[in-house]
C-alpha positions in Angstrom: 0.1 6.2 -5.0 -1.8 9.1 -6.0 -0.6 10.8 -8.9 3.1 12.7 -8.3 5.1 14.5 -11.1 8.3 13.0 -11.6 10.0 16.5 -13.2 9.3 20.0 -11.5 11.0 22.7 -12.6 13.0 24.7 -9.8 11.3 27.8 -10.6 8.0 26.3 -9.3 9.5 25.1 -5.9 8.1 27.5 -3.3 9.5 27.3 0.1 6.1 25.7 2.1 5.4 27.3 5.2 4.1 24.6 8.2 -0.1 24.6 9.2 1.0 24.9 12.6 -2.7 24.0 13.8 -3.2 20.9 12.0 0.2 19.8 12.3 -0.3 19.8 16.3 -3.7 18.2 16.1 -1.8 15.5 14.2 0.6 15.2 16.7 -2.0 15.5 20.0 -4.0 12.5 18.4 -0.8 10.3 17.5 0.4 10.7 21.1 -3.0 10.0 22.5 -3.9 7.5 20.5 -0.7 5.6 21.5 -1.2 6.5 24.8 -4.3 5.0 25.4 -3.1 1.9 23.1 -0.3 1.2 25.7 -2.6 1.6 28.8 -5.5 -0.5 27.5 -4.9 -2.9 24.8 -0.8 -3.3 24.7 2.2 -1.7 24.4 2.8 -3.5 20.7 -0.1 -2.6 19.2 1.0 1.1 20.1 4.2 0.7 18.6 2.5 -0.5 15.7 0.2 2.2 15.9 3.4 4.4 15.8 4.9 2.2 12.7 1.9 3.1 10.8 2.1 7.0 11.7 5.9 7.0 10.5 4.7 5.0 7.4 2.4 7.9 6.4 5.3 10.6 6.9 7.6 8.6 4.8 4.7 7.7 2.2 3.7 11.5 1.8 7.2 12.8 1.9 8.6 10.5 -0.5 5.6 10.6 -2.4 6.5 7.3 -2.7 3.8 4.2 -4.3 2.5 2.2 -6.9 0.3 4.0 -9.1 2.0 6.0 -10.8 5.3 4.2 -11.1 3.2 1.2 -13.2 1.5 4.3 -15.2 4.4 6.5 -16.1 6.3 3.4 -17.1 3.8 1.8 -18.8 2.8 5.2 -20.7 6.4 6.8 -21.2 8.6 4.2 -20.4 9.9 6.2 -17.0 11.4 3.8 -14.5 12.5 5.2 -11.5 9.4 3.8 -9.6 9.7 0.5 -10.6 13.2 0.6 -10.0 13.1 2.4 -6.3 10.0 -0.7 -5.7 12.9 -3.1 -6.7 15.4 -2.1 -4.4 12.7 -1.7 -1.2 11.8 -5.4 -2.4 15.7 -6.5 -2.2 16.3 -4.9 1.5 12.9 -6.4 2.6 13.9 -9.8 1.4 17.6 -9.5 2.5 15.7 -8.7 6.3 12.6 -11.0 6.1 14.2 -14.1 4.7 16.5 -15.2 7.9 14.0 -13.9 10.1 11.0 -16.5 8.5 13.1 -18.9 7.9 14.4 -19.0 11.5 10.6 -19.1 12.3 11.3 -15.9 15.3 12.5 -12.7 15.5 13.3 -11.2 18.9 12.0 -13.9 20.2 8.6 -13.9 18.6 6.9 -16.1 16.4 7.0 -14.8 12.7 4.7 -15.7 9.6 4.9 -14.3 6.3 2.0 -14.0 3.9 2.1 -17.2 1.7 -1.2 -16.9 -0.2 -2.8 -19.7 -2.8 -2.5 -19.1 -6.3 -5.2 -19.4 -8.8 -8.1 -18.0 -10.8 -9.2 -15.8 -8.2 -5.6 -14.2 -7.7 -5.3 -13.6 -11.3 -8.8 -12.0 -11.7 -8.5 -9.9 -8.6 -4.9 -8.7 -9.2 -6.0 -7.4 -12.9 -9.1 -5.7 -11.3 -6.8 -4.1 -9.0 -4.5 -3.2 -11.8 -7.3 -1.3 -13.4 -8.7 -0.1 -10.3 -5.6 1.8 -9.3 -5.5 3.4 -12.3 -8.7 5.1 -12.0 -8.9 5.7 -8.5 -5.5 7.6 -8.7 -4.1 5.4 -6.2 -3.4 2.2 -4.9 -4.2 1.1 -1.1 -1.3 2.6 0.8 -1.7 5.8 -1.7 -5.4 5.8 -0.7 -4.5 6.0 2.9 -1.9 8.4 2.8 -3.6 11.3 0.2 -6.8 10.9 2.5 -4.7 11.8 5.4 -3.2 14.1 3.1 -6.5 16.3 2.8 -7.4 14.7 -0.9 -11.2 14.5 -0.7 -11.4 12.7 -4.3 -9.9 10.4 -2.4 -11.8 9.8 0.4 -14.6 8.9 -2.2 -12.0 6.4 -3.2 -11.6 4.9 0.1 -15.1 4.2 0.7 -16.0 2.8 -2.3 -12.6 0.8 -1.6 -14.3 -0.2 1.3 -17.6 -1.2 -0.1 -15.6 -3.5 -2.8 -13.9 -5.4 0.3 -17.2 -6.5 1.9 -18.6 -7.2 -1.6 -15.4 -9.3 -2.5 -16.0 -11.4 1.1 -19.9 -11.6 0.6 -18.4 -14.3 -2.9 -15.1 -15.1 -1.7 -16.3 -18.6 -0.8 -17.2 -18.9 -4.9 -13.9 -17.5 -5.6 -11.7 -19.8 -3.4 -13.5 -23.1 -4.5 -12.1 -22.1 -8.1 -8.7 -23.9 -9.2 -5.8 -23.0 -7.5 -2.5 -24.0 -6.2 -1.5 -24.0 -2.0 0.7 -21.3 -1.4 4.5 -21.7 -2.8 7.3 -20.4 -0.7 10.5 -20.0 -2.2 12.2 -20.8 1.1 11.2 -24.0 1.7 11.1 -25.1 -2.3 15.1 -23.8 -2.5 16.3 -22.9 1.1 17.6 -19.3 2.6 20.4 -18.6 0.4 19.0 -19.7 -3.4 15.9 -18.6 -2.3 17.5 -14.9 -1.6 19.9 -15.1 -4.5 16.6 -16.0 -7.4 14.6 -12.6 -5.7 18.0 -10.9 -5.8 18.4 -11.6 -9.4 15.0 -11.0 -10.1 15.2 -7.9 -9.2 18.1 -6.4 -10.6 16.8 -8.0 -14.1 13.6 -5.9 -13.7 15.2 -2.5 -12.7 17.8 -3.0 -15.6 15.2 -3.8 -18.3 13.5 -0.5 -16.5 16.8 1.3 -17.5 17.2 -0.7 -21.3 13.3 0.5 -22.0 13.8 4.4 -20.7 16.8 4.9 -22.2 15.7 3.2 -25.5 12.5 5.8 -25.3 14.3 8.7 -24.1 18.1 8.4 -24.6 19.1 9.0 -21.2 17.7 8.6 -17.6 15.6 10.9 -15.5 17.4 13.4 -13.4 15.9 13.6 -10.1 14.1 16.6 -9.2 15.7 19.0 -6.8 14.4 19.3 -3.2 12.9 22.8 -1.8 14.7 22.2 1.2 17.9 20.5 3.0 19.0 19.2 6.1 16.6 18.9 8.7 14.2 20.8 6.7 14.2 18.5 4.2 13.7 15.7 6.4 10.2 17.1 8.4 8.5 19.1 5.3 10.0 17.1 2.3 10.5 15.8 -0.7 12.7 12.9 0.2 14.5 11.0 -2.3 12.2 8.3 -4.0 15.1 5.9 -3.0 15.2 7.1 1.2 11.1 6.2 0.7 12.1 2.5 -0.8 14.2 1.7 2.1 12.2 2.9 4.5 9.2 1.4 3.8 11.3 -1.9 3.5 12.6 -1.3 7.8 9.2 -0.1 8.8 8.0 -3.5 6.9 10.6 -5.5 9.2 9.5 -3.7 12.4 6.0 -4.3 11.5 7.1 -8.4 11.3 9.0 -7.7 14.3 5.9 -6.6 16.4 3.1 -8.3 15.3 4.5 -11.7 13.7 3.2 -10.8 10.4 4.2 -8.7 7.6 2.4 -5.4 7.5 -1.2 -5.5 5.6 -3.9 -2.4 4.5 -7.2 -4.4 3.1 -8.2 -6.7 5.3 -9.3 -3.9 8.0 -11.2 -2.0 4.8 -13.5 -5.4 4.8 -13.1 -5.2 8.3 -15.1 -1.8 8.7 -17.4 -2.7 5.8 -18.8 -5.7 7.4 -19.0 -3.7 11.1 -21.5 -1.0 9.5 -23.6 -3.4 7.8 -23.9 -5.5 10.9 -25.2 -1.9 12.6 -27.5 -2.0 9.5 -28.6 -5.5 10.9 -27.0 -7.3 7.5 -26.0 -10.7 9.2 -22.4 -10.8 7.9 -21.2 -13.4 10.5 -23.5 -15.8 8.6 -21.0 -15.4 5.3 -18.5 -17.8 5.0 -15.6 -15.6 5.1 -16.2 -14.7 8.4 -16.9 -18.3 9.5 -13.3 -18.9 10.7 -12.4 -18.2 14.5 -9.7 -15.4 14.0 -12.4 -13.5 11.9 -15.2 -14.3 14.2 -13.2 -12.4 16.9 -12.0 -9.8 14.4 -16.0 -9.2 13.4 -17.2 -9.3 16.4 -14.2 -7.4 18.4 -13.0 -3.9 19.1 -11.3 -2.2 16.0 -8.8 -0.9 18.5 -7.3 -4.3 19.1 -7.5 -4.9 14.9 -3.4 -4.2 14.3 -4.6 -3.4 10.3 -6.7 -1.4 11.4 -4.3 0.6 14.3 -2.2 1.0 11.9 -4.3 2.3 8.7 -5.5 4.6 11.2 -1.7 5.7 12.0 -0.6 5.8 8.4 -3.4 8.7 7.7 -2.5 10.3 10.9 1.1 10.3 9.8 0.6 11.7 6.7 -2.2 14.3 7.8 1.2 15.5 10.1 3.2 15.5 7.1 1.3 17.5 4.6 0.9 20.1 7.5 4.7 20.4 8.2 4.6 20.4 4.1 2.2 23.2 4.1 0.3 21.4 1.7 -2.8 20.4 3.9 -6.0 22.4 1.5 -8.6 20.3 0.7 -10.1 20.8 -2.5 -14.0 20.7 -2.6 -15.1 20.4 -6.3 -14.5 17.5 -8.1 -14.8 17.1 -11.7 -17.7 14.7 -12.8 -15.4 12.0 -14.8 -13.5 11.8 -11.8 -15.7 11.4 -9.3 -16.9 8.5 -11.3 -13.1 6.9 -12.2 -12.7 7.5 -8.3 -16.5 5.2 -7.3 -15.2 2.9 -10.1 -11.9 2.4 -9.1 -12.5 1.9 -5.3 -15.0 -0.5 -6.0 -12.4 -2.5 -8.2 -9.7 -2.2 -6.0 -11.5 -3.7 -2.9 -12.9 -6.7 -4.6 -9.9 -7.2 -6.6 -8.0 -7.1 -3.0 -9.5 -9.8 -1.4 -9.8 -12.2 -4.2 -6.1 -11.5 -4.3 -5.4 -12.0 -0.9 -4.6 -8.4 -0.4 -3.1 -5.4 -2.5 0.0 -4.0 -3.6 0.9 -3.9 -0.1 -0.3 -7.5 1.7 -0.2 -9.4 -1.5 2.7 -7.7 -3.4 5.2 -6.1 -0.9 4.6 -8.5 2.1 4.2 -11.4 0.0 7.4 -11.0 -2.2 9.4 -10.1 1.2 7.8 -13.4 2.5 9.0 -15.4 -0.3 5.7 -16.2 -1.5 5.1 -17.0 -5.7 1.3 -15.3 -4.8 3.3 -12.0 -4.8 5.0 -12.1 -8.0 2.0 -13.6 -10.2 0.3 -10.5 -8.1 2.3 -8.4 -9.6 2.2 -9.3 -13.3 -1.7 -9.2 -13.0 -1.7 -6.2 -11.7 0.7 -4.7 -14.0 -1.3 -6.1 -17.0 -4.5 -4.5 -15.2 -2.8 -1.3 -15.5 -2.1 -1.3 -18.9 -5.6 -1.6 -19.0 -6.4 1.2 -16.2 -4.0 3.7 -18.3 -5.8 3.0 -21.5 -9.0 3.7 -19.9 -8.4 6.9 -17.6 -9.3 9.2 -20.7 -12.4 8.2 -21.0 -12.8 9.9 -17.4 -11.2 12.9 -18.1 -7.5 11.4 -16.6 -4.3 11.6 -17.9 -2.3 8.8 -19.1 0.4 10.2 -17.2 
């Protein structure tokens, strides 16, 4: 997530008033995007399309991520982002575990993200740690600032970008190192026990969140108070950090729902790296990530029948609308020096780290916890401890620690 401030005073809360143009040119290329989607390619891929749009509203409007809930607890023990992660984790497993373990939902075929665990999951998960740190933003939070207006972070993005084809030129290396076969909890324990050891994960990590801040601070963070109500509140924000969890968490399900699979960010960042350096004439399909069949057809294939791609393309979209209707859409042009080099840095570590990871705190972390997979929680203590790291080091580029 890009970096959000978890305490505004009232005083500072101006009513926004909507960009009226750029909210409508959000809304004209959502609709024909989708359109077009459900005349030529197929009427899921424009729901999906659609999925992705809402996911950038809710993302902007909630303000809602990873980023800064690992920095602000790691640096001043503030937990309400961990916590509001923990209870979008508990409604994704209490959807996605019947659903995968029936093997369909609706009445299509389901998957979830069961990813092998080993050297290269640990290295690219800490990288990632770090890399979010300095980039200001993890891979959904890179998304949804860029359609946000953030230009900081659209250096982010491409250097994200550049990481991912990088990470798939050695990924061969990587995945000859030790590792484990994917573990999923479902079919070591079964649907209930299963459910019940996330469940009590869970709840043991947001109530050490609660121990630690109220140990630091003596009490818990009040929430802030919204600028608007009602409807208001609903189209031009903020939403509660807890409306964002759950959500994310449905749109996740919907996302299963529609394509089989739990919802992903990365892979279409390699995706578009490897496209441009094949217009570059770099033979990419000669790598041996692409060797497979499903990425043979995804390299050499339209990006409008990619469902990553559709729906990173809907999530910016989406929040492009929603910074409009938040009267927040103003680009800023100058960027600091430091931080035009933590944003290069960061990108780059993030997209390698993603694909020796087998995705980011989205496909590996989110999707892979809700899919019962023990990739997504040694994800996420790599990525934490990266973090600690990332905080310690965003200083030294002019950064924050919170």
């Amino acid at each position: 997530m890009a970096d959000a401030s978890f305490a505004i005073p009232n005083s500072e809360l101006n009513k926004p008033s909507v960009n009226g143009v750029v909210a409508g040119f959000a809304v004209m290329l959502l609709l024909i995007v989708g359109l077009w989607l459900a005349e030529v390619v197929s009427w899921r891929l424009a729901m999906l399309f659609g999925v992705g749009g809402l996911m950038g509203v809710v993302l902007y409007h909630a303000q809602f991520g990873f980023t800064s809930a690992f920095r602000v607890f790691i640096s001043e023990r503030r937990g309400a982002g961990l916590r509001a992660q923990m209870a979008m984790l508990a409604l994704a497993c209490l959807l996605f575990f019947p659903a995968l373990a029936a093997g369909s939902l609706f009445g299509t075929p389901v998957k979830g993200n069961v990813d092998p665990i080993g050297m290269s999951v640990l290295v690219g998960a800490f990288m990632f740690g770090i890399g979010m740190q300095l980039g200001s933003g993890c891979a959904s939070g890179t998304l949804y600032t860029v359609g946000g207006g953030s230009i900081r972070m659209i250096v982010t993005l491409f250097f994200f970008i550049a990481g991912s084809v990088l990470g798939t030129l050695h990924m061969g290396w990587w995945e000859a190192t030790p590792h484990l076969n994917g573990i999923s909890l479902l079919k070591q324990f079964g649907l209930v026990p299963a459910l019940l050891l996330n469940l009590v994960i869970f709840a043991g990590i947001a109530g050490l969140t609660v121990l630690l801040e109220r140990r630091r601070h003596g009490r818990l963070l009040t929430p802030v108070s919204a600028h608007a109500n009602g409807w208001r509140r609903v189209l031009q924000g903020t939403w509660p950090l807890l409306a964002g969890a759950l959500a994310l968490a449905i749109l996740n399900f919907a996302t299963l729902a529609l394509a089989g699979k739990p919802w992903g960010i990365t892979s279409a960042f390699a995706l578009w790296g490897a496209k441009l350096l094949s217009i570059t004439g770099v033979d990419v399909a000669s790598w041996s990530y692409w060797s497979s069949p499903a990425r043979e057809a995804q390299l050499s294939g339209s990006l409008a029948t990619d469902i990553t791609s559709m729906m990173d393309f809907g999530i910016m979209l989406g929040a492009l609308l929603a910074a409009a209707l938040a009267g927040k859409f103003a680009p800023v042009w100058r960027i600091p020096l430091r931080s035009l080099l933590a944003a290069i840095v960061g990108g780059l570590l993030m997209g390698y780290g993603a694909r020796l990871a087998y995705g980011c705190n989205i496909g590996a972390y989110f999707s892979g916890i809700a899919s019962a997979s023990v990739h997504g929680w040694v994800w996420f203590a790599a990525a934490l401890a990266g973090s600690y790291f990332g905080v310690w080091a965003r200083p030294l580029f002019g950064l924050s620690k919170n």
